[in-house]
ZADO-1210 file (C-alpha; in nm, 4 decimals, padded with zeros to 6 digits):
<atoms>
<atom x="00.8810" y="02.2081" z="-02.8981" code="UNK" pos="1"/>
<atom x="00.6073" y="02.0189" z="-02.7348" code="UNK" pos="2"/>
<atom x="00.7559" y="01.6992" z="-02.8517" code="UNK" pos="3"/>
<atom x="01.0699" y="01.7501" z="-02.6980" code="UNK" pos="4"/>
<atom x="00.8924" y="01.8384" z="-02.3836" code="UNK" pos="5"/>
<atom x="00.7215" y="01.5207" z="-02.4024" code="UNK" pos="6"/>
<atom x="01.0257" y="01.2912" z="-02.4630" code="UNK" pos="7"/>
<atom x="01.1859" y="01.4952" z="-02.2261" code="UNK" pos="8"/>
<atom x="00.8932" y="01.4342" z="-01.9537" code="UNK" pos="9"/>
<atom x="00.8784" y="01.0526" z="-02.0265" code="UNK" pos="10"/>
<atom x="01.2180" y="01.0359" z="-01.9862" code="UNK" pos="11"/>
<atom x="01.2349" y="01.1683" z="-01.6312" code="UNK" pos="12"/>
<atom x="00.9842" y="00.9495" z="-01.5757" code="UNK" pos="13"/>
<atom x="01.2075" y="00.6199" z="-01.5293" code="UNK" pos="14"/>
<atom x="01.5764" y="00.7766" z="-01.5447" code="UNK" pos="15"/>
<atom x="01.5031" y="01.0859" z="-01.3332" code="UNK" pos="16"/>
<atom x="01.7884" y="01.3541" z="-01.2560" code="UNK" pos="17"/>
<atom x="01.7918" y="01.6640" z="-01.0960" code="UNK" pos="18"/>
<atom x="01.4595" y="01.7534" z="-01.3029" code="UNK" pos="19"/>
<atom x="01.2484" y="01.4907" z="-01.1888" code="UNK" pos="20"/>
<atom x="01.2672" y="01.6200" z="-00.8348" code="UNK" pos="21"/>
<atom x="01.0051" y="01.9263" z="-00.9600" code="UNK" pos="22"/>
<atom x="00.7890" y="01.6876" z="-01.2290" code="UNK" pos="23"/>
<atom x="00.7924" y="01.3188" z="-01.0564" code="UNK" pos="24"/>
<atom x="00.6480" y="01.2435" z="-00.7558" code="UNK" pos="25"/>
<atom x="00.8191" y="00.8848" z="-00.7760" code="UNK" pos="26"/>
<atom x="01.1324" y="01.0552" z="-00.8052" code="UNK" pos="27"/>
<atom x="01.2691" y="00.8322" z="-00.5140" code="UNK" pos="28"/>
<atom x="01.1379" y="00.4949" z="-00.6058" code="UNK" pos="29"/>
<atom x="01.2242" y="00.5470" z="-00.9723" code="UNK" pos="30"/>
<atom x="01.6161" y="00.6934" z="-00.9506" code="UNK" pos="31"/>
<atom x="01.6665" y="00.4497" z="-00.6581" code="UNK" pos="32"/>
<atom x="01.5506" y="00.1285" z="-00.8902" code="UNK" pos="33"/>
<atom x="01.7532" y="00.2329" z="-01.2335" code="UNK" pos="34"/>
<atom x="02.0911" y="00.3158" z="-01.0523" code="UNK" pos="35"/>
<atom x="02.0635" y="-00.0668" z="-00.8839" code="UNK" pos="36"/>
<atom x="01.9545" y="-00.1698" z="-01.1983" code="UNK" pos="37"/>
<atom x="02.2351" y="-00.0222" z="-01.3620" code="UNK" pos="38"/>
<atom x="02.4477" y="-00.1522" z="-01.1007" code="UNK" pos="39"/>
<atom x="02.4139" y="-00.5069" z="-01.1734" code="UNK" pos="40"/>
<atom x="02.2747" y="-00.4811" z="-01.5482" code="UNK" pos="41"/>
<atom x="02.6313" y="-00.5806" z="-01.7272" code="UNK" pos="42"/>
<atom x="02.5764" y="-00.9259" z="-01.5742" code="UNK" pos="43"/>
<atom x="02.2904" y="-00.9954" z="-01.8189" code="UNK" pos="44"/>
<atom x="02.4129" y="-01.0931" z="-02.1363" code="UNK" pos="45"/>
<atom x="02.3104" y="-01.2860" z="-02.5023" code="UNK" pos="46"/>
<atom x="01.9455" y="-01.3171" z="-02.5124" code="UNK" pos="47"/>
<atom x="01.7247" y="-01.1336" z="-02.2636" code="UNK" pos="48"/>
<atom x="01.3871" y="-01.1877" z="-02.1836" code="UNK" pos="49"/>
<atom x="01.2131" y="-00.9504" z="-02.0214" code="UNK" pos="50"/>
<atom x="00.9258" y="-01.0868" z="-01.8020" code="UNK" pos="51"/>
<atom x="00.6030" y="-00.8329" z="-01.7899" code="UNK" pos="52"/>
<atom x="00.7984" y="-00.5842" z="-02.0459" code="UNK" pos="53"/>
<atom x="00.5441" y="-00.3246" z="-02.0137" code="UNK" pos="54"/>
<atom x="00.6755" y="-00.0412" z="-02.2395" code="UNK" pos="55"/>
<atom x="01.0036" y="-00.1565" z="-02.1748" code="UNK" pos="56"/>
<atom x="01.1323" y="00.1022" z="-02.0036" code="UNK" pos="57"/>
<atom x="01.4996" y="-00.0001" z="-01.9132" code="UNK" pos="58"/>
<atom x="01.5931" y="-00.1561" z="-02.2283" code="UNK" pos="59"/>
<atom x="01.8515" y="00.0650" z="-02.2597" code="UNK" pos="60"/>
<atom x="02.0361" y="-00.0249" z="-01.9811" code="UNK" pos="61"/>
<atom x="02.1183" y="-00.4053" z="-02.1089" code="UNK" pos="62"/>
<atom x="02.3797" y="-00.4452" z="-02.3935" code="UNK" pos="63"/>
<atom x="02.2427" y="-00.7634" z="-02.5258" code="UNK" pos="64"/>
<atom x="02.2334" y="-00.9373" z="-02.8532" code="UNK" pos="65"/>
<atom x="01.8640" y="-01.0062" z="-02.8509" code="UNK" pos="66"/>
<atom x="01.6120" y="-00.7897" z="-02.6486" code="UNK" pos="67"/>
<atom x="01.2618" y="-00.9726" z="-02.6157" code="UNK" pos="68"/>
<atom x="00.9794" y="-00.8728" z="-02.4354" code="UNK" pos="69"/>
<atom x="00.7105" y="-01.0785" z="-02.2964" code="UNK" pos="70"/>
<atom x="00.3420" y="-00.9852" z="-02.1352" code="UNK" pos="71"/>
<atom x="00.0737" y="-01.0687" z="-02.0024" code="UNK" pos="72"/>
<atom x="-00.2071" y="-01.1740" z="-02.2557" code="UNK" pos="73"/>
<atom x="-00.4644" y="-00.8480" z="-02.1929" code="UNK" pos="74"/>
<atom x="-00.6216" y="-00.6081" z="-02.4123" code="UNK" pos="75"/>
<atom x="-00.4400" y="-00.3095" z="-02.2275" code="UNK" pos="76"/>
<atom x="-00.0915" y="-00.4898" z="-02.3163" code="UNK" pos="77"/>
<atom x="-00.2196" y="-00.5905" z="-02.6728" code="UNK" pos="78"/>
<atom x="-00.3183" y="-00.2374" z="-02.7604" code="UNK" pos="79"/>
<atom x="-00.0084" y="-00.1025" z="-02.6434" code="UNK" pos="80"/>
<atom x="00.1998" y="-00.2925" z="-02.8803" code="UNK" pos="81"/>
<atom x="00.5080" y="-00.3632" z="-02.6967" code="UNK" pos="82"/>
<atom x="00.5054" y="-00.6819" z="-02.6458" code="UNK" pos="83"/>
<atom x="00.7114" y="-00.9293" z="-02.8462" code="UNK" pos="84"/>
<atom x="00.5352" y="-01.2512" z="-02.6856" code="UNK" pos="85"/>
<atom x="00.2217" y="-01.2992" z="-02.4655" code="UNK" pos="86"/>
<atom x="00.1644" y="-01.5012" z="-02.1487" code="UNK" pos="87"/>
<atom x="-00.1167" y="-01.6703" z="-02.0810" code="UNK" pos="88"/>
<atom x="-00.1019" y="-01.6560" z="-01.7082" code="UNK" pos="89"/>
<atom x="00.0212" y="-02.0367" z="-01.6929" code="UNK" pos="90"/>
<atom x="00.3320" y="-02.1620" z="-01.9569" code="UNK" pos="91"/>
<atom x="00.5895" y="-01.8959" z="-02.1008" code="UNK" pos="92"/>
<atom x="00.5528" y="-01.9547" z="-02.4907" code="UNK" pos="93"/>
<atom x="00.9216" y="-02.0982" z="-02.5066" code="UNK" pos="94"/>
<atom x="01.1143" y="-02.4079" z="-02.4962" code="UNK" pos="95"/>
<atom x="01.3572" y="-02.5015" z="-02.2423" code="UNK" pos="96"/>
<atom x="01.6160" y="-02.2892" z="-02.1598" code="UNK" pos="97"/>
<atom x="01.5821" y="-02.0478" z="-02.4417" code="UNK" pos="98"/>
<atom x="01.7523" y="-01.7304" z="-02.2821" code="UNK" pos="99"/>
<atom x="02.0602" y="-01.6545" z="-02.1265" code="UNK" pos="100"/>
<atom x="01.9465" y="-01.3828" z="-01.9075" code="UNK" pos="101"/>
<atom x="01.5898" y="-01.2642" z="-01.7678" code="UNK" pos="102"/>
<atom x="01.4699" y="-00.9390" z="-01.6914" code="UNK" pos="103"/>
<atom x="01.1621" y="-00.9047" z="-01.4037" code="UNK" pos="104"/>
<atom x="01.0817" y="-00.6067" z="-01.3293" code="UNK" pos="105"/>
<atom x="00.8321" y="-00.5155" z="-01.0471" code="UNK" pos="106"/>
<atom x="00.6430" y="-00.7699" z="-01.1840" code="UNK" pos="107"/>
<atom x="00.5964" y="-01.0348" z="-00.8955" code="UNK" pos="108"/>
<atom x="00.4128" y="-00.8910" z="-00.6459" code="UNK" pos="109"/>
<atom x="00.1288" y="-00.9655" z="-00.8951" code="UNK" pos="110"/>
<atom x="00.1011" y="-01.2909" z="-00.9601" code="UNK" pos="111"/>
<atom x="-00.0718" y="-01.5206" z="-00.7613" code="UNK" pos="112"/>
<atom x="00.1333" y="-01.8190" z="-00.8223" code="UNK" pos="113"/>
<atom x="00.4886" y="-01.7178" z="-00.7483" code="UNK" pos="114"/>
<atom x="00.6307" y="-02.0781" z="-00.7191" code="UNK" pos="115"/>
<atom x="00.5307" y="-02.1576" z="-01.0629" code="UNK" pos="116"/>
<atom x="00.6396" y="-01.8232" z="-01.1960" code="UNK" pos="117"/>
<atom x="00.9272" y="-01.8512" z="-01.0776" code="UNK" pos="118"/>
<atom x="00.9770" y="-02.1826" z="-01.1867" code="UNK" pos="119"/>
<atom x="00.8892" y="-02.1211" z="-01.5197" code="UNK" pos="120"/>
<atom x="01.1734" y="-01.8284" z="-01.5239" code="UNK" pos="121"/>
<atom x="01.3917" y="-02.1186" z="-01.4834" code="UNK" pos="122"/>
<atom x="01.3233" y="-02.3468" z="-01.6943" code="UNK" pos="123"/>
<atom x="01.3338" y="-02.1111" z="-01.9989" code="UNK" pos="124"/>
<atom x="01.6900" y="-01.9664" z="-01.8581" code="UNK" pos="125"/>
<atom x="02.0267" y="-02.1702" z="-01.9578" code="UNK" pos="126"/>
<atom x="02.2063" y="-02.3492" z="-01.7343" code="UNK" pos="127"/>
<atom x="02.4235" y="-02.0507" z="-01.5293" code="UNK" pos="128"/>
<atom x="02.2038" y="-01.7997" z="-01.6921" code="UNK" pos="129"/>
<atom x="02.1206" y="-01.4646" z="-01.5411" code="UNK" pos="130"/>
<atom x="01.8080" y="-01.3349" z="-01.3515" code="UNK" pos="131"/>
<atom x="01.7794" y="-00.9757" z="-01.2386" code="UNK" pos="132"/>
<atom x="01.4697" y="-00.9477" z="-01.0172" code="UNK" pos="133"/>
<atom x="01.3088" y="-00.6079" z="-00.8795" code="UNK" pos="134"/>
<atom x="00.9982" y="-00.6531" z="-00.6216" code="UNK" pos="135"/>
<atom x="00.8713" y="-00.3614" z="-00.3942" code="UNK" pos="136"/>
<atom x="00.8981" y="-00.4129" z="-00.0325" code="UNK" pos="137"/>
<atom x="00.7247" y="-00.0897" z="00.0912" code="UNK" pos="138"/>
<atom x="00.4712" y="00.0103" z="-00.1430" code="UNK" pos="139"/>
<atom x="00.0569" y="00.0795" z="-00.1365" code="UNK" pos="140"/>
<atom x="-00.1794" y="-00.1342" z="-00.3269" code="UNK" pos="141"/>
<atom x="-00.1377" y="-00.0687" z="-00.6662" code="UNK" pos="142"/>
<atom x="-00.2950" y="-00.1923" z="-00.9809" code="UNK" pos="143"/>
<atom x="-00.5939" y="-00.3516" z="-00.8262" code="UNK" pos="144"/>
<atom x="-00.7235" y="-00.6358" z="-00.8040" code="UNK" pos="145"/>
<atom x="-00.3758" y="-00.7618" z="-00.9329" code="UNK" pos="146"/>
<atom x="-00.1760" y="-00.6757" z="-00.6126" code="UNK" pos="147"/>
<atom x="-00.1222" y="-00.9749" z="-00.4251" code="UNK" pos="148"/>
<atom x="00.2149" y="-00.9430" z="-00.2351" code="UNK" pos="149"/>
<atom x="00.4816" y="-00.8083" z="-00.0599" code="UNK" pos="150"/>
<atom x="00.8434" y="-00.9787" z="00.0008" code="UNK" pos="151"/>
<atom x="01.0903" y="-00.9334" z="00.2934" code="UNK" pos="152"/>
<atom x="01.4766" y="-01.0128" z="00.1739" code="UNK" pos="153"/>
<atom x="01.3907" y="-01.3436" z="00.3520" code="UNK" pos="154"/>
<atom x="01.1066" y="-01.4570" z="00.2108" code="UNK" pos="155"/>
<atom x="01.2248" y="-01.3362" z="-00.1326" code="UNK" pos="156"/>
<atom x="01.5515" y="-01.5669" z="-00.0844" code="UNK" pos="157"/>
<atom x="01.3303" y="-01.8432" z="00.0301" code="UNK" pos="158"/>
<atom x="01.1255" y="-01.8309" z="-00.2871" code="UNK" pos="159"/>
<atom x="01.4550" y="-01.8033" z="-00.5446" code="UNK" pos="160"/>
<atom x="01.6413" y="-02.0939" z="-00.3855" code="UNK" pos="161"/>
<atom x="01.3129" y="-02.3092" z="-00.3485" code="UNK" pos="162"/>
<atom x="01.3375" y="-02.3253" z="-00.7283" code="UNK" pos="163"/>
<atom x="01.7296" y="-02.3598" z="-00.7467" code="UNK" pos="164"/>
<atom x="01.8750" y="-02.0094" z="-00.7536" code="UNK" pos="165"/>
<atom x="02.1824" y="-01.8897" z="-00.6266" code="UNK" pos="166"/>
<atom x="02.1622" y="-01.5439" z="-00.5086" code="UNK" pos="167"/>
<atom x="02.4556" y="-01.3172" z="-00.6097" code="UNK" pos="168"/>
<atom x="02.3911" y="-00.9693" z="-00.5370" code="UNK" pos="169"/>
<atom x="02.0793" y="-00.8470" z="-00.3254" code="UNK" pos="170"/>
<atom x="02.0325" y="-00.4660" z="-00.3218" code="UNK" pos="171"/>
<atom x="01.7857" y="-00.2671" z="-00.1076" code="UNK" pos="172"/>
<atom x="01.6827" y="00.0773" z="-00.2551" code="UNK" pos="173"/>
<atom x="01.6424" y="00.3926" z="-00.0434" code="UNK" pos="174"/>
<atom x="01.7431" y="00.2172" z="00.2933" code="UNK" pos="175"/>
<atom x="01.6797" y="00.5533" z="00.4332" code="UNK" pos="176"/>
<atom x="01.4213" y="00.8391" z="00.5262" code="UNK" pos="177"/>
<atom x="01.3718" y="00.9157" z="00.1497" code="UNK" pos="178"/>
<atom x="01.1861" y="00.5824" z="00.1703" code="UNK" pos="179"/>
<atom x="00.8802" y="00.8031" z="00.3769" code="UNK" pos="180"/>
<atom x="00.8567" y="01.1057" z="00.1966" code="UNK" pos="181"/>
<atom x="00.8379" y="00.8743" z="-00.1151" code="UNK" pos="182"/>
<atom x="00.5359" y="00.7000" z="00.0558" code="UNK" pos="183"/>
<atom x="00.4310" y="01.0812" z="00.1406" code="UNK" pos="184"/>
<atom x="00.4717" y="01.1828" z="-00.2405" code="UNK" pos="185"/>
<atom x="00.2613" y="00.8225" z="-00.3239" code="UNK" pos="186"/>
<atom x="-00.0301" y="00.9240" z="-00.0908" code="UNK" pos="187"/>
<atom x="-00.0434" y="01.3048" z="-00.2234" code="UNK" pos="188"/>
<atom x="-00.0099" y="01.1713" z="-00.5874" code="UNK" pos="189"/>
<atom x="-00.3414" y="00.9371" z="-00.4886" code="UNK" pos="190"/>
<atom x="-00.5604" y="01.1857" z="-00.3701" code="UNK" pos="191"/>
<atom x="-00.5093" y="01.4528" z="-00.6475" code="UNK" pos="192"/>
<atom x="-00.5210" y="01.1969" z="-00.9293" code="UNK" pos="193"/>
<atom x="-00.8664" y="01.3444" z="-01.0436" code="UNK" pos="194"/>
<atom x="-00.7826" y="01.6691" z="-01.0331" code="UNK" pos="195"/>
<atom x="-00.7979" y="01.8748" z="-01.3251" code="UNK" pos="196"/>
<atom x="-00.4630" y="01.8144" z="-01.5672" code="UNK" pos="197"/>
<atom x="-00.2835" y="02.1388" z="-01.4976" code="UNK" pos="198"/>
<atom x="-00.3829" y="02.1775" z="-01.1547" code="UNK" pos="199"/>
<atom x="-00.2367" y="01.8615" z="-01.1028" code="UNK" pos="200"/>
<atom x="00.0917" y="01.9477" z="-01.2557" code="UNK" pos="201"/>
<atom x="00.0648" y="02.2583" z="-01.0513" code="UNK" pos="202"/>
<atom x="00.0610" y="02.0739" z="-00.7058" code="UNK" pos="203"/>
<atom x="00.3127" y="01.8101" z="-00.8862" code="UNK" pos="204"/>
<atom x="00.5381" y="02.0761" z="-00.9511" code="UNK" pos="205"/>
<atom x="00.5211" y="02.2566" z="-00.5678" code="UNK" pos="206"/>
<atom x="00.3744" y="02.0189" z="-00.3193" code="UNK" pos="207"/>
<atom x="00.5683" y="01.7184" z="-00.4717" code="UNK" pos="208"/>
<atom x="00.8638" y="01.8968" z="-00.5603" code="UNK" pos="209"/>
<atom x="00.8838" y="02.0386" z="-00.1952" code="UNK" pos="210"/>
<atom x="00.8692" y="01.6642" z="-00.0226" code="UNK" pos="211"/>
<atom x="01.1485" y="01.5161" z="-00.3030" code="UNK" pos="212"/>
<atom x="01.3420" y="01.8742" z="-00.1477" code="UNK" pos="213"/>
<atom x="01.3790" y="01.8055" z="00.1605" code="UNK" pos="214"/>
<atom x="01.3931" y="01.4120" z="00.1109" code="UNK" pos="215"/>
<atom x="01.6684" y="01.5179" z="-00.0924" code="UNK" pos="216"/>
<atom x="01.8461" y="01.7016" z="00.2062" code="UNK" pos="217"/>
<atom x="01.7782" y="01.4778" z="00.5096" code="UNK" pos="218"/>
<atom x="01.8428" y="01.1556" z="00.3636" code="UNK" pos="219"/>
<atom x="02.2097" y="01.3123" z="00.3354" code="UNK" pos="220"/>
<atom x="02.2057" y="01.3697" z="00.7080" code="UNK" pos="221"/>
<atom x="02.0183" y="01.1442" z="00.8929" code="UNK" pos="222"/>
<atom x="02.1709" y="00.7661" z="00.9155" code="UNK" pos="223"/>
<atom x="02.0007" y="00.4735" z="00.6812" code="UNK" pos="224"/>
<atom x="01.8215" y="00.1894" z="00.7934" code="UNK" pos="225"/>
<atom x="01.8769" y="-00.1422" z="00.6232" code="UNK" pos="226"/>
<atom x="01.5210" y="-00.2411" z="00.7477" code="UNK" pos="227"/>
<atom x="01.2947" y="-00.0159" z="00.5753" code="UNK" pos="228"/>
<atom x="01.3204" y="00.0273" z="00.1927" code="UNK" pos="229"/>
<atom x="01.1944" y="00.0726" z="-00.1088" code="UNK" pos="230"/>
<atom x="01.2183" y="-00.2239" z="-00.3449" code="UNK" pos="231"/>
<atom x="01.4390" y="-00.5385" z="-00.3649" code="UNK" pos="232"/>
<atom x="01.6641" y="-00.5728" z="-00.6619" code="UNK" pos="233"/>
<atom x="01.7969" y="-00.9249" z="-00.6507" code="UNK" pos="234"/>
<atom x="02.0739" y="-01.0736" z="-00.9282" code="UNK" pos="235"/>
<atom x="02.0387" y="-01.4378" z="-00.9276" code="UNK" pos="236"/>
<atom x="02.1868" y="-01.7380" z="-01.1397" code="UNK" pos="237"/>
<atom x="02.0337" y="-02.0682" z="-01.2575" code="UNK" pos="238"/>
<atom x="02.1959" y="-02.3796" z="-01.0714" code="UNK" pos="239"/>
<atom x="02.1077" y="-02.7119" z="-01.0680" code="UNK" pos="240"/>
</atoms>
């Protein structure tokens, strides 16, 4: 039973529905990023790499013939075990154009070098292959030290056709009010975080709940605003 509970937990934890309004307190970033991602994921075909896998969470959302996962070279990432390949911080490990589609997924706000990273995306992608990008726009600092940037839709096309990318689809997530009571959630999630376990589920599970509520409900009244968002989720192509 407390297995299921578990799997069930984890999985509301990137694909959340109407549960993960009461347990996740990144309900709106999360459901916002996998329904663009699922959006534009049948683009991405043959063999995927995916850029800072992580646990690779949204593997199931690309039907691809070969899934690979790539990290950055740590002892956090090593120990977790994911990670087909590891990244050294400067050269992929693979030859020119190896892949017919990449996966990067809220991965470039930190690294330091983005021209270079960016460039190296391309040179292991195929000519015309497929890059689905994902980049927060209004977030805190997270993961420090390693938090180095923030992108506007401007800069981020600035940086993609620098290194010979043709943009194809650019989606903004929660262009609406559910953008600040996710930023409300993200600052009450902060301050509790060393809170004892199940009083921390406890104020998950009322506080949190109660902002994702009426998120919920006023995002469905009040008008968007194409200027203040969530994250960026970019589909791009390799050109020369």
């Amino acid at each position: 039973m407390i297995g299921v509970l578990k799997k069930c937990y984890q999985r509301q934890a990137f694909f959340p529905g109407l549960l993960g309004v009461f347990v996740n307190p990144f309900y709106f970033a999360r459901s916002g990023l996998c329904r663009a991602m699922s959006d534009v994921s049948p683009a991405l075909g043959g063999r995927l790499l995916d850029v800072g896998c992580g646990t690779k969470p949204y593997q199931s959302l690309f039907s691809v013939d070969e899934y690979i996962g790539l990290d950055i070279d740590s002892d956090e990432s090593r120990a977790r075990g994911v990670a087909d390949y590891y990244y050294d911080g400067k050269a992929f490990p693979f030859e020119d154009e190896s892949f017919d589609s990449v996966l990067c997924n809220q991965v470039l706000e930190h690294v330091f070098n983005p021209d270079h990273f960016i460039c190296e995306i391309f040179r292991i992608l195929k000519p015309g292959g497929k890059l689905l990008l994902t980049v927060p726009f209004v977030w805190d600092e997270h993961e420090q030290p390693f938090d180095f940037a923030r992108y506007s839709s401007f800069g981020l096309k600035a940086l993609l056709t620098k290194q010979n990318f043709l943009l194809i689809e650019h989606k903004k997530t929660n262009a609406d009010i559910s953008t600040v009571f996710q930023l409300l959630n993200a600052y009450l999630f902060k301050i509790t975080i060393r809170l004892p376990k199940y009083i921390k589920i406890f104020f998950i599970m009322t506080i949190c709940a109660s902002v994702n509520l009426v998120g919920v409900l006023l995002s469905r009244i009040l008008p968007g605003n194409p200027d203040l968002y969530l994250d960026h989720v970019v589909l791009a192509e390799k050109i020369y």
